[in-house]
C-alpha positions in Angstrom: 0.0 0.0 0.0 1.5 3.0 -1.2 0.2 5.6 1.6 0.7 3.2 4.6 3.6 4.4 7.2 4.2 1.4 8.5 4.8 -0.3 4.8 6.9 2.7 4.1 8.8 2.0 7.2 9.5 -1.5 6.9 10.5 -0.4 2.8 13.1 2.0 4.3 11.5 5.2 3.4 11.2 6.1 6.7 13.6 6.1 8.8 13.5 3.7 12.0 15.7 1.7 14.3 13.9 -1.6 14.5 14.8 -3.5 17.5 14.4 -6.7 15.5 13.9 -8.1 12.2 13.1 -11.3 10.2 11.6 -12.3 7.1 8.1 -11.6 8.5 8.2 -8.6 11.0 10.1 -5.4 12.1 9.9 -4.6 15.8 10.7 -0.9 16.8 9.7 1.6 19.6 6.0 3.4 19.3 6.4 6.7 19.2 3.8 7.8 22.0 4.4 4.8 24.7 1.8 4.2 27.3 4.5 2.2 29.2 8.1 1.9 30.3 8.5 -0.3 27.3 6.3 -0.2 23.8 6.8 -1.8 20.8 5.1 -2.6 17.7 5.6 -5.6 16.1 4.8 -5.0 12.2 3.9 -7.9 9.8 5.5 -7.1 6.3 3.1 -8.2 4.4 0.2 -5.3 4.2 -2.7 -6.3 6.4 -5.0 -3.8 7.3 -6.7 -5.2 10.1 -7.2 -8.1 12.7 -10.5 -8.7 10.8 -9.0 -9.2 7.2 -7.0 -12.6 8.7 -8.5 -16.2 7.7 -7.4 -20.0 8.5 -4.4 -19.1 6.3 -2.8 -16.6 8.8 -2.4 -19.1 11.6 1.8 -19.6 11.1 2.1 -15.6 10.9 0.0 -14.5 14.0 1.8 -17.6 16.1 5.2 -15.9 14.4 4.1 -12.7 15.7 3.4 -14.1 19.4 6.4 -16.1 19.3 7.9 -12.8 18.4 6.6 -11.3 21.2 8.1 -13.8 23.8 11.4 -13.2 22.1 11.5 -9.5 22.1 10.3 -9.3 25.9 13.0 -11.1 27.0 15.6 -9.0 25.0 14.1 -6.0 26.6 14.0 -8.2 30.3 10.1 -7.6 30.3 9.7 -11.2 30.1 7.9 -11.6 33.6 5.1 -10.1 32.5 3.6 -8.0 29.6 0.9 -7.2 27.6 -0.3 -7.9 23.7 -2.7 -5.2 22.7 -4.0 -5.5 18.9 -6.8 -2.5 18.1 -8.6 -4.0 15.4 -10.4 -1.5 13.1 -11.1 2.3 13.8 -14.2 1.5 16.5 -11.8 -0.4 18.2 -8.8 2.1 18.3 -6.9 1.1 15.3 -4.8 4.8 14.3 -3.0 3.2 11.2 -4.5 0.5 9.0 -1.6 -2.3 9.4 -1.9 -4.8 11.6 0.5 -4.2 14.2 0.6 -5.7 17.7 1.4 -3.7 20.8 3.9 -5.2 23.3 4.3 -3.0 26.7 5.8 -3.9 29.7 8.5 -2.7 32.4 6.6 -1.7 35.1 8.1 -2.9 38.3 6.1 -3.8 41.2 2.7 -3.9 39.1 0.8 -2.1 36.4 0.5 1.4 36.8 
């Protein structure tokens, strides 16, 4: 999608230090964080939202968990964490690509 910023990010256009990368997403800081530590973990392939997935999304939203679990402990949130995904514009979506939210590093509890 030509007018998508996260597509334009993951292309290069825009310019972002992603804290990891593989064939399937690009994981880098949001740019307003609601918590010690938030990141967004981007499919490459262009999805709009949650809602557009069938059956034959099941390896990349497990790969997008998995990447989860992987990134938290990089970033020592692995204790605990949350997985937020707004799906669609009712449900808080800002930017139509699915993207997952991973925040964490509150100590003692969620603030």
């Amino acid at each position: 999608m030509n007018d998508c910023i996260f597509c334009k990010i993951i292309k290069g256009e825009i310019p972002k230090d992603f804290i990891y990368e593989d064939e399937k997403v690009v994981v880098f800081a949001d740019i307003k964080p609601s918590a010690p530590v938030h990141l967004l973990i981007i499919p490459k392939k262009h999805i709009a939202k949650l809602q557009d997935l069938g059956d034959n999304n099941k390896e990349l939203l497990g790969h997008i968990l998995l990447t989860a679990n992987k990134v938290a402990e990089m970033k020592n949130i692995k204790k605990g964490f949350k997985i937020v995904i707004n799906c669609g514009p009712d449900g808080g979506q800002k930017v139509p690509h699915l993207h997952v939210h991973l925040l964490g590093g509150w100590r003692g509890g969620v603030k």
